[in-house]
C-alpha positions in Angstrom: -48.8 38.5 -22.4 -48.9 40.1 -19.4 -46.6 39.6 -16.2 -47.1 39.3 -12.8 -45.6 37.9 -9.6 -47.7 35.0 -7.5 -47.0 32.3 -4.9 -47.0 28.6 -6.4 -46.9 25.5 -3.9 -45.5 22.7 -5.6 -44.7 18.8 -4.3 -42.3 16.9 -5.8 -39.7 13.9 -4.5 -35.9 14.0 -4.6 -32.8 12.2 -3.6 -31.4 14.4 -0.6 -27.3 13.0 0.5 -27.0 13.8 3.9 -23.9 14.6 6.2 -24.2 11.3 7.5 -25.5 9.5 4.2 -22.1 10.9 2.5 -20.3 9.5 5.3 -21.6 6.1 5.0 -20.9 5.7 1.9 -17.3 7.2 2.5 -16.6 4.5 4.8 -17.2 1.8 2.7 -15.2 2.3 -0.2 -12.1 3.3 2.3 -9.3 0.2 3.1 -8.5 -1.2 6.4 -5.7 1.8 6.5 -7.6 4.9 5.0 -10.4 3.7 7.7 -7.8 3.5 10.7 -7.1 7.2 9.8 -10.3 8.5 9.3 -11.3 6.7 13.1 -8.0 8.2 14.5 -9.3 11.8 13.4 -12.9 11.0 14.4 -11.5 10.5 18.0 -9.3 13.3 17.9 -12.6 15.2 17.4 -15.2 14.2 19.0 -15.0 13.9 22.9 -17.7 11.3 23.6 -15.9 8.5 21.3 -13.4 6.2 22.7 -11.5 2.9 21.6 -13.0 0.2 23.6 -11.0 -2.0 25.5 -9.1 -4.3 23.5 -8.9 -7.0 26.3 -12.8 -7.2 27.1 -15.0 -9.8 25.4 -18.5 -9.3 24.2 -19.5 -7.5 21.3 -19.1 -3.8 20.9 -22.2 -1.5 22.3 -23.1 2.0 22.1 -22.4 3.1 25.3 -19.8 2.4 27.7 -19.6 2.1 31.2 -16.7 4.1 32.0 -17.2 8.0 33.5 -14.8 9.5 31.0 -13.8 8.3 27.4 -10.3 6.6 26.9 -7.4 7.9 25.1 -8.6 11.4 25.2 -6.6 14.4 25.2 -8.8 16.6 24.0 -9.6 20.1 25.5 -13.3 20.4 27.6 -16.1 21.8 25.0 -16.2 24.9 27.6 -15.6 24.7 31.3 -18.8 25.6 32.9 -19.4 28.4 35.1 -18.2 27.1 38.5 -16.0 24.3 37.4 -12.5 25.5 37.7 -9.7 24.1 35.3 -8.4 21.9 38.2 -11.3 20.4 38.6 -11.6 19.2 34.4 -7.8 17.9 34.8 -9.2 16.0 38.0 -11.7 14.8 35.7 -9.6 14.1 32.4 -7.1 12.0 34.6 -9.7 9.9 36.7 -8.6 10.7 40.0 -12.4 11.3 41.0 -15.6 12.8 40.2 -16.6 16.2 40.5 -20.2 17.8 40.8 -20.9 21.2 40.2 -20.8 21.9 43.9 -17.6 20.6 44.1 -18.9 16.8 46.1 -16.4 14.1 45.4 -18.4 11.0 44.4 -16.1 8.2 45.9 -18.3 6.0 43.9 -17.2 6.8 40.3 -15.4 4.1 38.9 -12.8 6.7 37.2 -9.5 4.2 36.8 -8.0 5.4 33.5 -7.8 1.8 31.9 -4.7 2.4 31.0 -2.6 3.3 34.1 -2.9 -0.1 35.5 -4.3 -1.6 39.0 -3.8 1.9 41.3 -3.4 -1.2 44.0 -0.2 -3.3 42.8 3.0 -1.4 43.2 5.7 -0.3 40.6 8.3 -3.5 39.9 11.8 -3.1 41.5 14.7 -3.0 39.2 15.9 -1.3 35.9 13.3 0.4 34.1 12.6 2.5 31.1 13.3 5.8 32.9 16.4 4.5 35.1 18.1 3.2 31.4 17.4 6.7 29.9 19.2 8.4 32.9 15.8 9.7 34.3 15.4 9.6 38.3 11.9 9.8 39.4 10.0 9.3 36.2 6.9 7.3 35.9 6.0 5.3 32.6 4.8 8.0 30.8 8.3 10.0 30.8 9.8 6.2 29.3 12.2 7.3 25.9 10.7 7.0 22.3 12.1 4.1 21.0 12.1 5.7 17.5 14.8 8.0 18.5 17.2 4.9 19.1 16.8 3.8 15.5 18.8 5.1 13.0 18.4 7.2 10.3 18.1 5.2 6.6 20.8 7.6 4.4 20.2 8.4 1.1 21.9 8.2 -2.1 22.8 11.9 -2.0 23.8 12.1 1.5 26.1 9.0 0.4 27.6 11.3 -2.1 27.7 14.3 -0.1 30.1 12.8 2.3 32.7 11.2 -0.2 32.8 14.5 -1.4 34.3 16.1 1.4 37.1 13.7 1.5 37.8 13.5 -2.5 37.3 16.8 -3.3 39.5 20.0 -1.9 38.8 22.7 -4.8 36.1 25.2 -3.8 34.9 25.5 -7.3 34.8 22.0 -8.3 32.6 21.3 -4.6 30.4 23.5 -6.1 29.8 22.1 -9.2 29.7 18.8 -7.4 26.8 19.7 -5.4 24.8 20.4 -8.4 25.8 17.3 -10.0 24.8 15.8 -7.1 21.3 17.1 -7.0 21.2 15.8 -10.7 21.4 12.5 -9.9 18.3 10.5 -10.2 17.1 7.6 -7.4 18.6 4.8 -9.9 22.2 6.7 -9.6 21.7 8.0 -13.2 23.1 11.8 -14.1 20.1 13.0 -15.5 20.9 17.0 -15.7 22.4 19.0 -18.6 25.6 19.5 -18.4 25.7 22.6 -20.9 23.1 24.7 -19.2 24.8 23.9 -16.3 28.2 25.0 -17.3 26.5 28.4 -18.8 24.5 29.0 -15.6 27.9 28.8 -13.1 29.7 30.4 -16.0 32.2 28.0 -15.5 34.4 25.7 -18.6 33.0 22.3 -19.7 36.2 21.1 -19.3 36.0 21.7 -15.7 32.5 20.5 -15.4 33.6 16.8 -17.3 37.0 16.5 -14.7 34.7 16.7 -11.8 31.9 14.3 -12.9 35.4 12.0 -13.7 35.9 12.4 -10.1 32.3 11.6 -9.3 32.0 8.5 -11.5 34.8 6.9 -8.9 32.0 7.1 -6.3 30.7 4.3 -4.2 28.4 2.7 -5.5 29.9 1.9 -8.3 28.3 2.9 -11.5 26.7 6.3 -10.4 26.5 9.7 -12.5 26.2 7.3 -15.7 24.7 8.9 -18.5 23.1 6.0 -19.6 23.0 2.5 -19.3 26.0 1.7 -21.5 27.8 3.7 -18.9 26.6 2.9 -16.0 28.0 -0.8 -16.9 31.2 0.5 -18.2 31.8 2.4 -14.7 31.2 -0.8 -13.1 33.7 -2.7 -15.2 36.5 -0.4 -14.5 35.8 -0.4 -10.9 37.1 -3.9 -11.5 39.7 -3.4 -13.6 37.8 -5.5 -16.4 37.0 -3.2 -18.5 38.9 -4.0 -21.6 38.4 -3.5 -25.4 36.4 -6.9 -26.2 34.1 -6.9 -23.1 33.8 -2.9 -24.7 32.3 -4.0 -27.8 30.0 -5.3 -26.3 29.1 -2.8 -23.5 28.9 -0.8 -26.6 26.8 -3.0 -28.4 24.0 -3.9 -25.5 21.4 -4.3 -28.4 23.2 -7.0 -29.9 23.4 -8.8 -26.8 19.1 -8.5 -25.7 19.0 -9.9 -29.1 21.4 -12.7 -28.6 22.8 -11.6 -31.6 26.1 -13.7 -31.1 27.6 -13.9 -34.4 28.0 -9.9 -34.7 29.0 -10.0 -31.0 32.0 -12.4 -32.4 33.1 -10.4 -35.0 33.0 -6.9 -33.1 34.9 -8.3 -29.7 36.8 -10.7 -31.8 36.5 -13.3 -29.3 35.5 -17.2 -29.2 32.7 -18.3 -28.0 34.1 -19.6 -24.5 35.1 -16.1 -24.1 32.0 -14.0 -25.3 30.1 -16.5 -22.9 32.2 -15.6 -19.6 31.9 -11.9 -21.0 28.2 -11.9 -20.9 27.8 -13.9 -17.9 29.8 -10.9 -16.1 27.4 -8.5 -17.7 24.9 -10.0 -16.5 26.3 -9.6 -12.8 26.2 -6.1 -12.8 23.7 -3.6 -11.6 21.7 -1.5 -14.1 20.3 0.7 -11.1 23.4 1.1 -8.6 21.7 3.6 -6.4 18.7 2.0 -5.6 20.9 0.4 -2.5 19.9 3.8 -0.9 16.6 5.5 0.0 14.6 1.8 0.0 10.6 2.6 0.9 9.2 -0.2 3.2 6.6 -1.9 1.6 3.6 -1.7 3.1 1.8 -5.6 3.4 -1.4 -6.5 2.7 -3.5 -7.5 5.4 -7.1 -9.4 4.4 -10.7 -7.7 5.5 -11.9 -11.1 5.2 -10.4 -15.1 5.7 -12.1 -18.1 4.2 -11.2 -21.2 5.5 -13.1 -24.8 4.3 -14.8 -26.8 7.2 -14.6 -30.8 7.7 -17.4 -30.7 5.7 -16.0 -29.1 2.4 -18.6 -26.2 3.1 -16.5 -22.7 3.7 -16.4 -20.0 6.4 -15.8 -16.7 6.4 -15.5 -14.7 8.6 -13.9 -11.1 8.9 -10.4 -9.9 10.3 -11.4 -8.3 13.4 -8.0 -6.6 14.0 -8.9 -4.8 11.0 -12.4 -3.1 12.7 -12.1 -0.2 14.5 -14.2 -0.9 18.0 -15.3 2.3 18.4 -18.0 2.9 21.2 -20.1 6.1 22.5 -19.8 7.2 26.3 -23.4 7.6 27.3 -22.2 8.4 30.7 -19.8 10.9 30.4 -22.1 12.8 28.1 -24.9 12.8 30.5 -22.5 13.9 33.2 -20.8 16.9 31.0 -24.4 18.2 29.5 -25.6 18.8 33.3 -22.7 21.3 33.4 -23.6 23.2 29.9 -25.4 25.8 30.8 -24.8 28.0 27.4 -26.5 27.2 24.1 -23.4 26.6 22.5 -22.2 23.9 24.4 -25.4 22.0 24.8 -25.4 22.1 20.9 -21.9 21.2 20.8 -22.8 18.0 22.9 -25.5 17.0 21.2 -24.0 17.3 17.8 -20.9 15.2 19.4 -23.5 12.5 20.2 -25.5 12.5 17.0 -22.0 11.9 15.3 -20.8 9.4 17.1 -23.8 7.1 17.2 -23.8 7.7 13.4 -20.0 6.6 13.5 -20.5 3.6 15.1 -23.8 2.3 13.0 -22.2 3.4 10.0 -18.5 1.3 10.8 -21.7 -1.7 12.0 -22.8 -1.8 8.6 -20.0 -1.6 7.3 -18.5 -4.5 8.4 -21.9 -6.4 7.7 -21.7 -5.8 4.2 -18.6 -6.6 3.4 -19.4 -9.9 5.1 -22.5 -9.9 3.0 -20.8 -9.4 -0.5 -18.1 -11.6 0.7 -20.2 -14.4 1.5 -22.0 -14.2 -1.9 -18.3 -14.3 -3.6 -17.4 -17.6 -2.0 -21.1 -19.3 -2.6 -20.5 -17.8 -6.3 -17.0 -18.6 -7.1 -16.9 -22.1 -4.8 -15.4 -23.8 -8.0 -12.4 -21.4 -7.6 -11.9 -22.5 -3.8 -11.8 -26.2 -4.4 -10.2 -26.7 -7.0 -8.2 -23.9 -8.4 -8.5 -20.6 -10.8 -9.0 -22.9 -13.9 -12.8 -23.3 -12.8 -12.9 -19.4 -11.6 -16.7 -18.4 -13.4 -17.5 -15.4 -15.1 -19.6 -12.9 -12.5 -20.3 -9.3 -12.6 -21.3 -6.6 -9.9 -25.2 -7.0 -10.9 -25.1 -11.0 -10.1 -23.7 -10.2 -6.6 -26.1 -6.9 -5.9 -29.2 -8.6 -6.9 -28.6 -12.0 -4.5 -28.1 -9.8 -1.6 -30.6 -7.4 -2.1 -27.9 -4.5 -3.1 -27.4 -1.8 -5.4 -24.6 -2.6 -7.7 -22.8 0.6 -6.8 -23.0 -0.4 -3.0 -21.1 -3.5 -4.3 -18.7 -1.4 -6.2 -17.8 0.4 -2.9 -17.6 -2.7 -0.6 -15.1 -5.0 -3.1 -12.9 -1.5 -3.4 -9.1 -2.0 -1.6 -10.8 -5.0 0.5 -8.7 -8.3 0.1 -9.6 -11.8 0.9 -7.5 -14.0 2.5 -7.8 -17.6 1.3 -5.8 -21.1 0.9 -4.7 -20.0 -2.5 -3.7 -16.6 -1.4 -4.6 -13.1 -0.8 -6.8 -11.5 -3.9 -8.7 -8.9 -3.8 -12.5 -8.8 -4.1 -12.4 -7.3 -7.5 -10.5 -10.2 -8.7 -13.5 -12.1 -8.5 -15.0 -10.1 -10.9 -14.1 -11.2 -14.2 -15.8 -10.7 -18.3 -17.2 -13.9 -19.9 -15.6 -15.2 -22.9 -18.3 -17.5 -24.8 -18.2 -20.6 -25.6 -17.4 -22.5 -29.0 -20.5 -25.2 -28.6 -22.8 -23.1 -26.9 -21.4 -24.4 -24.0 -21.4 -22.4 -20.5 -18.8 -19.1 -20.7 -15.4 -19.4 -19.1 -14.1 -16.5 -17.2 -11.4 -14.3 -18.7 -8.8 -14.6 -16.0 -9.1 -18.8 -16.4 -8.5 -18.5 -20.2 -5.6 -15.8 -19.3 -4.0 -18.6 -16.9 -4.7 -21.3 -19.7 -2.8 -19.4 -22.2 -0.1 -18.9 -19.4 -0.1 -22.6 -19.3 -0.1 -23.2 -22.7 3.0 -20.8 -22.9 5.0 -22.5 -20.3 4.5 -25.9 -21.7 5.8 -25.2 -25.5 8.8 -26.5 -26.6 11.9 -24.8 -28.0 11.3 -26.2 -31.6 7.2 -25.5 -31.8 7.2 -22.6 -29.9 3.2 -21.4 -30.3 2.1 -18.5 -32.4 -1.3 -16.5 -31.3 -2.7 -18.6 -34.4 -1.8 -21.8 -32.8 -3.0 -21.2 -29.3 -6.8 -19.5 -30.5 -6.6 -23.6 -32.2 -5.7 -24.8 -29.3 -8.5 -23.2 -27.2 -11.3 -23.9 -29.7 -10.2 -27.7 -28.5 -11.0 -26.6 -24.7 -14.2 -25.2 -25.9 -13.1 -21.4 -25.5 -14.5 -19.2 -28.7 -11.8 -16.1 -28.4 -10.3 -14.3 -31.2 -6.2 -13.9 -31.8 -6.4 -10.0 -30.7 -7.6 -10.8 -27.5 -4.8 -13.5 -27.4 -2.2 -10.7 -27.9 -3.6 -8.5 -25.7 -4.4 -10.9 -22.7 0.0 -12.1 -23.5 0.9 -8.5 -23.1 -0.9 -8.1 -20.0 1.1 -11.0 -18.9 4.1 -9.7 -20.0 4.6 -12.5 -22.3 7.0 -11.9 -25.2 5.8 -12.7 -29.0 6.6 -16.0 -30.3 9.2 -14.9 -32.5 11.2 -13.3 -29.6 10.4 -16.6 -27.2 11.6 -18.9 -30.0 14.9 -16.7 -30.0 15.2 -17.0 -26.4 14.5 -20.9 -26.2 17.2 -21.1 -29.1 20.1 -19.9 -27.1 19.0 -21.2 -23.8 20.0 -24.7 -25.7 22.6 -23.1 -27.5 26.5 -24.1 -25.9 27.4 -20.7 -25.8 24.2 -20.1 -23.5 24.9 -23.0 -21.4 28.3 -22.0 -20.5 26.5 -18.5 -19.1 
């Protein structure tokens, strides 16, 4: 067969992901955070996008009537030939309106929003600048309040400045230091003591005197070894640490397993006494240094609220604080492009306005369907809002998607990191999607997170003396018409974090037991 070379014209469909495509689809799987960033970065970018004013009503538009956007300190794209760097500054601040021949349109309504009426005068008295010692300085010069709040110190900066008071020996600062960068978040000593010792060359006897020394540290309990320890530490902080309340310290397995009759005959004490010893166990901190170093916990706040009208029907309605209002200054691009004069910068421009009008359709849609798929959750699951999660039904991502007209990954995206505010709380819109577990009369399916709440309730209703085995609750369900199998029992328990029933029954034993009572 011979070769040869030709031309062949062939026609043929695909599935081509744009720039802006990806970016669409970006948006809506990002949270109310991740999006606040990504907007933030946008604006740092692009010169022809601003925040719209948070104080005008109406809803947002494409273009804005203000010459210059808001908020922007971003450089020019390139000063045009002519236009002097005075002259942009001018133009950046809003002090007037420059043409290329250098005119001043008086007409130019260029207040920057956010220096107030040019017309009402400064207010007499104390201010920001005067407090900070500042003569002279306007409201931009005012002190950042952050400065005034003070540092949170960590656990080993704690430890870094008891050692300079308790310890005086250069060589045993030094090995303190290391055994201070050994010391977990929890205030656990989580190093090796050997290596170290071999690697300052130094004795181990030398290395166990100073972490005595260390263990004497506020908070008490830090640079244990282990848990036993760590509660030991804290006991002679106390001066309670004697040899019964030892045996047990010594013996913490015996005492998770309420073993009390081994704990009797190791501490050798009644059962008044073992009580009051475990009840001070039980006071003590198992993690002493997480005092120090706390990480604030960032809340949740709801994409969506439902709220139920006079006429048991339900709204909802999304969290505008959590929308970006992001608009597109028409104006100032038409005035900036008739002072491009290179290629570069008219491509620039234009590039800048493409993006931003994508932007701002793509954060519009957005927001419409995750109103959409929210909507279509409520009308789905209105059994949940009425009258609780024991009539939540089962409901997939295919249900949803085909009743709005979606594709199921679309749906995917939008019910990712988005939370629903609601009279029973704040869930997330995943939460709504749940397996279905069938029926044992061919009855209707019941959704797995109502069984997992009926087995909670089950749980929580059992009595000490017929305390209910994984057997006895799959029963128990067949009688509420829920065909599930004793596996998925266990495994839905764990999930709960429920114990087995032989460790429950233990734990309901002592509760009523004297000796528990007395703790």
């Amino acid at each position: 067969m011979a070769l040869s070379t030709k031309l062949e014209l062939r026609q043929s469909q695909g599935l081509v992901m744009t720039p802006q495509l990806q970016q669409a689809i970006k948006l809506l799987q990002l949270s109310n955070l991740e999006l606040g960033e990504f907007v933030d970065a946008e604006l740092e970018r692009n010169p022809l996008l601003e925040m719209a004013d948070a104080n005008a009503g109406g809803p947002e538009t494409r273009a804005s009537d203000d010459p210059e956007p808001r908020s922007r300190d971003q450089e020019a794209p390139e000063a045009a030939e002519g236009e002097t760097k005075e002259e942009w500054l001018d133009l950046e601040n809003g002090a007037a309106e420059r043409d290329p021949n250098g005119a001043i349109d008086t007409e130019a309504d260029a207040v920057d929003p956010d220096a107030g009426d040019p017309q009402v005068s400064a207010p007499v008295g104390d201010s920001w600048s005067s407090v900070s010692g500042k003569s002279g300085g306007t409201r931009d010069e005012a002190p950042n309040l952050e400065a005034y709040v003070a540092e949170e110190i960590s656990l080993q900066d704690h430890l870094t400045e008891q050692l300079h008071l308790a310890v005086t020996d250069p060589a045993q600062r030094l090995i303190a230091n290391h055994l201070i960068d050994f010391v977990d978040e929890a205030g656990y000593l989580r190093g090796d003591l050997e290596g170290l010792a071999e690697r300052l060359g130094a004795p181990m006897e030398l290395i166990e005197e100073t972490l005595a020394t260390l263990q004497t540290f506020d908070p008490a309990g830090v640079f244990a070894r282990d848990l036993g320890e760590c509660l030991a530490l804290q006991l002679k902080d106390t001066n309670r640490y004697d040899p019964a309340i030892a045996a047990l310290v010594e013996n913490l397995p015996l005492v998770a397993a309420h073993d009390y009759a081994a704990l009797r005959r190791l501490s050798r004490a009644d059962d008044e006494d073992l009580a009051d010893m475990i009840a001070e166990i039980k006071t003590l901190n198992p993690k002493p240094g997480l005092r120090f170093g706390k990480t604030t916990v960032q809340p949740v706040i709801p994409d969506v609220f439902v709220r139920q009208l006079p006429d048991s029907s339900w709204l909802v309605e999304l969290n505008t604080e959590t929308l970006p209002k992001v608009l597109v200054n028409r104006t100032y691009y038409a005035r900036v492009s008739k002072t491009a004069t290179s290629d570069k910068d008219k491509t620039y421009l234009v590039d800048c306005l493409q993006t931003a009008n994508w932007l701002v359709k793509s954060l519009d849609q957005r927001a419409r369907t995750i109103l959409k798929v929210s909507q279509e959750i409520v009308r789905q699951q209105d059994g949940f809002f009425t009258h609780g999660i024991q009539h939540l039904k089962p409901l997939n991502l295919k249900t949803v998607a085909d009743a709005i007209s979606m594709h199921e990954s679309t749906v995917s995206r939008v019910t990712s990191n988005k939370y629903m505010a609601t009279s029973r709380g704040i869930f997330e819109l995943k939460y709504f999607f749940t397996s279905a577990i069938s029926s044992s009369h061919d009855g209707e399916a019941h959704s797995s997170e109502a069984v997992r709440h009926r087995i909670k309730q089950l749980i929580d209703n059992e009595s000490p003396d017929k305390v209910l085995s994984d057997d006895k609750i799959v029963e128990l369900l067949k009688f509420d018409d829920i065909d599930i199998a004793r596996r998925t029992v266990a495994k839905y328990r764990e999930a709960m974090r429920i114990a087995s029933s032989v460790q429950r029954r233990r734990d309901k034993k002592a509760a009523l037991s004297p000796l528990q009572q007395a703790t």
